[in-house]
C-alpha positions as CSV (number, residue, x, y, z in Angstrom):
1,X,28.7,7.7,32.5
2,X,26.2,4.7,33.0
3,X,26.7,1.8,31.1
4,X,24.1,1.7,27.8
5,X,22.3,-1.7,28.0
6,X,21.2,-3.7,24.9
7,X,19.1,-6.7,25.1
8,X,21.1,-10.4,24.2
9,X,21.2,-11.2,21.0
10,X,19.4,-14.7,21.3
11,X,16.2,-12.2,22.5
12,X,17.1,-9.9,19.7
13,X,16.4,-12.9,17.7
14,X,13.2,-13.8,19.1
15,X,12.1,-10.4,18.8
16,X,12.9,-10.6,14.9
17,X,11.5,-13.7,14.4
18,X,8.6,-12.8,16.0
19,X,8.1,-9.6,13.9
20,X,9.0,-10.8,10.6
21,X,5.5,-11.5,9.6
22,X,4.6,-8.0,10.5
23,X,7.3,-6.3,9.0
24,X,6.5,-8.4,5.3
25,X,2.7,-7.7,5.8
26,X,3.2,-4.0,6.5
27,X,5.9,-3.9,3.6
28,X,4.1,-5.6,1.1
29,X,0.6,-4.0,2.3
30,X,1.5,-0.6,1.7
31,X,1.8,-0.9,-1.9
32,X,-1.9,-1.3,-1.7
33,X,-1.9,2.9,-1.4
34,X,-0.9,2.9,-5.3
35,X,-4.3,1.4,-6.5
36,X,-6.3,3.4,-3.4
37,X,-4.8,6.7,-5.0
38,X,-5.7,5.4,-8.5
39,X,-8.8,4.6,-8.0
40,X,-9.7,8.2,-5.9
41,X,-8.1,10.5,-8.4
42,X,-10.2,8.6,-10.6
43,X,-13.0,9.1,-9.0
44,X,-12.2,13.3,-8.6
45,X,-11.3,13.6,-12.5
46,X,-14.4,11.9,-13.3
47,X,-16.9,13.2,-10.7
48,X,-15.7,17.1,-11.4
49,X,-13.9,17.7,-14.7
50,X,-16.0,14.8,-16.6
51,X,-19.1,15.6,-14.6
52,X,-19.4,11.6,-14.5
53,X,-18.9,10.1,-11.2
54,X,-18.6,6.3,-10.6
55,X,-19.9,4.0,-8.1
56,X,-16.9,1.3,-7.9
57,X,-14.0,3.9,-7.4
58,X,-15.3,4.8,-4.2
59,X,-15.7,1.2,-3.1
60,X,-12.9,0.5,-4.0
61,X,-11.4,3.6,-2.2
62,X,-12.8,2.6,0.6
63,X,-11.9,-1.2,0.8
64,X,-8.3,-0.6,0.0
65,X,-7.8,2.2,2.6
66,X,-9.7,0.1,4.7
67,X,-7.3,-3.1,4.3
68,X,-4.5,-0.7,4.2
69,X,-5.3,0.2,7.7
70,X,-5.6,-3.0,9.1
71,X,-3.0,-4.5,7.7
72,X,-0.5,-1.6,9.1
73,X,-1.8,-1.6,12.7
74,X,1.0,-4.4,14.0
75,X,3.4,-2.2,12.3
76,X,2.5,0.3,13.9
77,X,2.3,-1.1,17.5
78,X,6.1,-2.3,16.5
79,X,7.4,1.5,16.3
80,X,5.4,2.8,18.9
81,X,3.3,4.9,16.7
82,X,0.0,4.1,18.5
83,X,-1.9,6.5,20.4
84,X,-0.9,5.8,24.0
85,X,-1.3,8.2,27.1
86,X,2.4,8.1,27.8
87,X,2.1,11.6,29.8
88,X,0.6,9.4,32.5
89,X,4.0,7.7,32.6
90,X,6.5,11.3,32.0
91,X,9.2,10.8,34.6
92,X,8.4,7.7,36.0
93,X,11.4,4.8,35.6
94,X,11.9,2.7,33.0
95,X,10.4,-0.3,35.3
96,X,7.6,1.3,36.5
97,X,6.6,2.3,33.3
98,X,7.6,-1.4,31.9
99,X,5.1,-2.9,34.9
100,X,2.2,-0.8,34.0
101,X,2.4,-2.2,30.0
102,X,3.1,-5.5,31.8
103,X,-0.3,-5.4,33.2
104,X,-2.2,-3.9,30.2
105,X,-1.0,-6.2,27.5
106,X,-2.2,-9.3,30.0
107,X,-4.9,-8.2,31.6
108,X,-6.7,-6.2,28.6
109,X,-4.7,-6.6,25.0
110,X,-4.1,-10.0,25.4
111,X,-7.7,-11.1,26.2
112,X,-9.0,-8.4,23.7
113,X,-7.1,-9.4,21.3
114,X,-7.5,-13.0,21.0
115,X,-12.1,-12.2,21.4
116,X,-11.7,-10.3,18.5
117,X,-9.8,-12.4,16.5
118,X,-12.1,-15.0,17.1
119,X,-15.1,-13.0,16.5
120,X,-13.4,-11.8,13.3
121,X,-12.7,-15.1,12.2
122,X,-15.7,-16.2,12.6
123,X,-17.4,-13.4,11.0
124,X,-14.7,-13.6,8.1
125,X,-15.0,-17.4,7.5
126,X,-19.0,-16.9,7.2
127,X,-19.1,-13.9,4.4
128,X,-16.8,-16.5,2.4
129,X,-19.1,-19.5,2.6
130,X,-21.5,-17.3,1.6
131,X,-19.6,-15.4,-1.2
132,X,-21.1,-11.9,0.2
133,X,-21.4,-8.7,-1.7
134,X,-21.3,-5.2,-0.5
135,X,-25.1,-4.8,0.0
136,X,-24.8,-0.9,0.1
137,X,-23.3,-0.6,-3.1
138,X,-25.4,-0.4,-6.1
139,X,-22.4,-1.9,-7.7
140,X,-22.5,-5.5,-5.1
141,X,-19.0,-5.8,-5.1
142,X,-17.7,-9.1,-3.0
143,X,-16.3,-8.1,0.3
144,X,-15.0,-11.4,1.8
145,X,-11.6,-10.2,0.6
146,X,-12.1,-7.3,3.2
147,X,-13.4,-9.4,5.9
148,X,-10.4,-12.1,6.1
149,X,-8.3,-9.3,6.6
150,X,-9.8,-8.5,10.0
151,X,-8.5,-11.5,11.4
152,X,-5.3,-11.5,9.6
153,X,-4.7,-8.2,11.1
154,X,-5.6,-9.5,14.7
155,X,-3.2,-12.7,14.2
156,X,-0.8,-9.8,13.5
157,X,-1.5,-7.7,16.3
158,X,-1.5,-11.1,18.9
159,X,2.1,-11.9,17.1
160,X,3.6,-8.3,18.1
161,X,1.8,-8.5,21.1
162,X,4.1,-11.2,22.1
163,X,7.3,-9.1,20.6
164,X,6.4,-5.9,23.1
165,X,5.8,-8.4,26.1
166,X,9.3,-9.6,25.5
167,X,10.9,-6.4,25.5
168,X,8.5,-5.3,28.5
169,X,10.3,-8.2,30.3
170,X,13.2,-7.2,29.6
171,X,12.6,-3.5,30.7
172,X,11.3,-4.9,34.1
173,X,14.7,-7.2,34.6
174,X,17.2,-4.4,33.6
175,X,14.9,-0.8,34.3
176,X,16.3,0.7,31.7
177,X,14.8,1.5,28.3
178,X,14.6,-1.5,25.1
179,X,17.7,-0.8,23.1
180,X,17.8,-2.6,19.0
181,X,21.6,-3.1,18.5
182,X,20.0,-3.4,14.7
């Protein structure tokens, strides 16, 4: 029976380092689905048994779900959960498959990436100079809160980025699948 190989634990390190900050975000984020589902069965009682709908429920629906989102999207690159077209890869080796992320992640999430972060900084540091509102809302609630977390969720995504080249690296050196001892 072939030998089951895990990765050293000094990379299993890195690799934990490097997540942490995704792992807390994503942990600590997803308590943001309490107020979301507050503030939409609020919106449903009022709208159809109290025949009194509400114009910040939604906006706030939206912004949390929104942030919610974002700030899970590193999370989810960490367990794999993204949409990928892995059918293009069925039954090719573990190195082959581990070359063709290689490329990807440098050539096209990497770059990507690190444009939209930028952009999204950018775009975030300006609606908080200028203390926006939510124009489209009748309400005008501030969005700024909304906006920094575009690039928060790109630093994220850069972060694991670096977590799944490791273990890509690794894949290519050993041709066998990443392993957590964890």
């Amino acid at each position: 029976m072939a030998e089951i190989k895990t990765p050293h634990e000094s990379l299993l390190k890195v690799i934990r380092v490097l997540e942490l900050p995704v792992v807390f975000v994503a942990q600590v984020s997803a308590w943001l689905i309490i107020p979301m589902t507050a503030g939409l069965v609020y919106e449903v009682v009022s709208r159809y048994i109290f025949n009194a709908p509400t114009i910040w429920a939604y906006d706030m629906t939206y912004m949390f779900s929104g942030a919610l989102f974002m700030l899970g999207s590193a999370y989810a690159l960490r367990q794999g959960t993204h949409v990928r077209a892995d059918f293009l890869l069925e039954g090719k080796n573990p190195r082959w498959q581990a070359m063709i992320d290689f490329i990807l992640y440098v050539a096209v999430y990497f770059p990507a990436m690190a444009l939209f972060f930028w952009a999204s900084f950018t775009f975030a540091a300006q609606s908080w100079a200028q203390s926006e509102m939510y124009p489209q809302s009748p309400w005008m609630p501030i969005i700024y809160p909304l906006k920094i977390v575009m690039p928060i969720t790109l630093a994220l995504l850069l972060i694991q980025g670096v977590a799944e080249l490791l273990k890509t690296i690794w894949v290519l050196r050993h041709n066998t699948a990443f392993q957590r001892s964890e």
